[in-house]
N, C-alpha and C positions, 0 to 999 in steps of 0.2 A: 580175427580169423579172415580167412582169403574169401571170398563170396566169387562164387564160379555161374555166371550168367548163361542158360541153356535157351539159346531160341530156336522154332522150328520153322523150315520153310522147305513147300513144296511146293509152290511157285512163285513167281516171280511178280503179281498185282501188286503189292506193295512195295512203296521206294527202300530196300533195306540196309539203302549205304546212309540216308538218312534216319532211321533210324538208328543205327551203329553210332552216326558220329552224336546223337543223343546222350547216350551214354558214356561215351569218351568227356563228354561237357558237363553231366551234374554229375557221375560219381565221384565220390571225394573218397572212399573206401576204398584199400588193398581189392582188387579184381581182376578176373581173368573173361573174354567173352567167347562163346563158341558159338556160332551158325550150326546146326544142324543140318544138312543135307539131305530132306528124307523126299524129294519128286521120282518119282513112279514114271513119269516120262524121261526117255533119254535127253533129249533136247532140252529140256526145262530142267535137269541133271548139269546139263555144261550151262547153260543161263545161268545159273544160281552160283556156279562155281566161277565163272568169270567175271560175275559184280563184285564176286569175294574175292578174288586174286587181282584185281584194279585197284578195290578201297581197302586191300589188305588187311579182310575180316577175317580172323581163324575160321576155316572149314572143319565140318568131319564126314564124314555120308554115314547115313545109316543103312547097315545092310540090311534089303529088302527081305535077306529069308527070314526079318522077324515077323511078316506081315502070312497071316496066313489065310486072309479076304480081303477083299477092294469094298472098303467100306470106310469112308472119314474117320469117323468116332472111333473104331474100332483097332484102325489105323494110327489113327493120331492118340490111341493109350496103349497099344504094342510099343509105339518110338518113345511113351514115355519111362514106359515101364522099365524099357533095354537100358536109355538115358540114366537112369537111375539103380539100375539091381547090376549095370557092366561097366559102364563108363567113369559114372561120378566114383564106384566104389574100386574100379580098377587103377582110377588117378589120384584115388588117396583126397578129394574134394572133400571140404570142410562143412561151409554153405553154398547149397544148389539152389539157384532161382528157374524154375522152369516159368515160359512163358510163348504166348504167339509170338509172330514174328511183325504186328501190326501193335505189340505194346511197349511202351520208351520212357523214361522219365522227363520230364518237363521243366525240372527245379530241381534241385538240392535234394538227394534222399539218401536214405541211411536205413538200409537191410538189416543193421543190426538191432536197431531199436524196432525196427516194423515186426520181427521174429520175438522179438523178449527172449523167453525163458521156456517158448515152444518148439515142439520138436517140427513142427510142421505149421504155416500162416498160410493161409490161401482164401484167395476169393471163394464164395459158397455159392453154392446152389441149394435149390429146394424145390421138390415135388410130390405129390401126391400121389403114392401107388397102391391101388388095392384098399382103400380111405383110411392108409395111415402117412403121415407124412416124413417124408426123411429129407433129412443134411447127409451134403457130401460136398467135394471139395471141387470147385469148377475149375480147371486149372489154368486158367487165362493168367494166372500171374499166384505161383506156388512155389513159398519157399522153405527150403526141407534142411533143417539141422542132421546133415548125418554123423556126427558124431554120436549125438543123440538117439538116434535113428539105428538099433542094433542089430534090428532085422530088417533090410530093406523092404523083402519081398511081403514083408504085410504089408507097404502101401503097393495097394493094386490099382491101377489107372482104368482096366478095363470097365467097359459097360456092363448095364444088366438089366434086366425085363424092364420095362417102364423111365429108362434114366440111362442117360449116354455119356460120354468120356468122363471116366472120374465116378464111376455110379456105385462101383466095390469100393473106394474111399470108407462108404460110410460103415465098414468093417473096423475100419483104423479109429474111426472117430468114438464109437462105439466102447474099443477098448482100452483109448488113450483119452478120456472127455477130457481129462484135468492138462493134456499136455500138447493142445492144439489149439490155435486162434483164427478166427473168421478176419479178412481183411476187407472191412465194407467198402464199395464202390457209389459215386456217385453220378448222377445221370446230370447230361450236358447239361438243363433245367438250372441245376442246384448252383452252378458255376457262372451262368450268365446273372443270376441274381444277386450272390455277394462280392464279383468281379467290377461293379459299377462299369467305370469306363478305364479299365486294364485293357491292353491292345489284344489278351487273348479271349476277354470278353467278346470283341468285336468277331473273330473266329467262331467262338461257339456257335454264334445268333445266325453267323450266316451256314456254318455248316447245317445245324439245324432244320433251316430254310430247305435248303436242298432236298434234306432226307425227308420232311413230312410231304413235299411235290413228290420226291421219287419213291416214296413208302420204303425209304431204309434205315437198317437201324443206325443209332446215332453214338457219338463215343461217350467213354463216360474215365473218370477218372479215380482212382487208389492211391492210396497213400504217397501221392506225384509221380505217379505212374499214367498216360492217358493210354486208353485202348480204343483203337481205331474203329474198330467195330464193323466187319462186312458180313465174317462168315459166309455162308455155302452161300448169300446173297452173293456172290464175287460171279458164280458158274451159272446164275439162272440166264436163258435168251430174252429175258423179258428187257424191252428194249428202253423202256423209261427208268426198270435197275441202270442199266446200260449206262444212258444218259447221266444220271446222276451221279454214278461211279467218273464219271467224265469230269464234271462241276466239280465232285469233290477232289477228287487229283487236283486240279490247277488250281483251290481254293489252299490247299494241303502247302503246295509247294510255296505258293504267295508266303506263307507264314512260318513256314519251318526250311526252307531249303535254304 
C-alpha cells in the first residue's frame, strides 16, 4: 500500500528542504509527501510556500476556518483532525503517517512493518490526571491504517483537561486496545552509548552538550525516525534558548545538509 506522509509546518525554524530530501533518501516504499501549510501569519504563509515551490515539496494550506482559538495544542489537533477525517479520506489515502515538521528518517525504514496488523502506531504519551493514569497517542510521528480505520472521526486529536494535543486519543485506545501499537522512542543517551564511534555518535554527544548549557530538550529517535525536538522552546525570548537554538543550527547542518 501507498503510505502518504503528512508533515505540519507553521513556521519556518526548521531547515524543511532538509528534511524532505531525508526522506526522498531512506524511503524504499511506494510514497507520496505533503507539507501541510497551516502558519497563521501571512508572511510565514509565503515563507513556507516558497522553500516548497524551490525544493519542489508538495504544498497544501490548511484553511484557517478550521481553527477556532490561537492556541498550539488546540490548533495543531484541529490541522490533525481536518488532515485526517477531509483530506486523507477525500484522496482515497491508504497509509497516513502524520508527523512534525522537525521528524525525518535517518536509515532505511519501512512503515509497513512499524504499523503490523494496527489500525493506528504512534508514539505515546502518559499522564496522571485526577490520580488515575492515562495513555494516549502523542502524535510526533502517528501512523494510521485507514482502511482499517472505518470511522475516522473516532480518532479525535483534540485536547482535554489535564492532557494536550492527542489527549481524546485515549477514547480510541480505550475501545480498540487489541488494534493499536505504541512506537517507543529513545532518548539521544541510549544512542551515544551503543553507536561507539559511528560519525552520528559524534552528533548526539555534541548536540547534547549544547542542550544541557542551554536547558533544551534534546532529540531522540523511533523506529529510524529522529525527532529534533524544540517545541514551543523555538518562541521563548529567553536568550540562552536563543543561543543554543543557534549552536544547534550550525551543528545540524555540519551533519545533515
Amino acid at each position: 500500500m501507498k503510505i502518504s506522509f503528512f508533515s505540519f509546518a507553521c513556521n519556518t525554524n526548521f531547515p524543511l528542504d532538509i528534511m524532505y530530501r531525508q526522506f526522498q533518501k531512506y524511503m524504499k516504499e511506494d510514497f507520496e509527501f505533503t507539507l501541510f501549510n497551516d502558519a497563521y501569519i501571512p508572511q510565514m504563509e509565503k515563507d513556507i510556500n516558497t522553500i516548497c515551490e524551490f525544493n519542489k515539496i508538495p504544498c497544501v494550506r490548511v484553511p484557517q476556518s478550521v481553527h477556532k482559538v490561537q492556541n498550539p495544542s488546540v490548533s495543531y489537533a484541529e490541522t490533525l483532525n481536518w488532515a485526517v477525517w477531509e483530506y486523507a479520506v477525500k484522496n482515497n489515502c491508504e497509509i497516513v503517517v502524520l508527523m512534525h515538521s522537525d521528524v525525518f528518517p535517518i536509515c532505511d525504514v519501512n512503515v509497513s512493518d512499524i504499523l503490523g496488523d494496527a489500525i493506528v502506531a504512534s508514539t505515546p504519551e502518559f499522564r496522571i490526571v485526577n490520580g488515575k493514569g492515562v495513555n494516549y497517542f502523542y502524535p510526533a510521528l502517528t501512523a494510521i491504517n485507514m482502511i482499517k480505520l472505518t470511522n475516522p472521526k473516532e480518532l479525535n486529536f483534540l485536547p482535554c483537561p489535564g492532557l494536550d494535543t492527542g489527549g481524546r486519543t485515549q477514547e480510541f485506545i480505550k475501545k480498540y486496545p487489541n488494534d493499536i501499537k505504541y512506537i517507543p522512542n529513545h532518548q539521544i543517551e541510549y544512542f551515544i552509548r551503543i553507536l561507539d564511534k559511528d560519525p552520528m555518535a559524534e552528533y548526539y554527544k555534541e548536540d547534547l552538550v549544547i542542550c544541557i548549557i542551554a536547558g533544551l530538550s534534546a532529540v531522540w529517535c523511533a523506529e529510524g525516525f529522529l525527532h529534533y525536538l524544540c517545541g514551543s522552546q523555538w518562541n521563548s525570548d529567553n536568550l540562552v534558548f536563543a543561543e543554543g537554538h543557534r549552536l544547534r543550527s550550525e551543528l545540524f547542518l555540519k551533519y545533515f545538509y
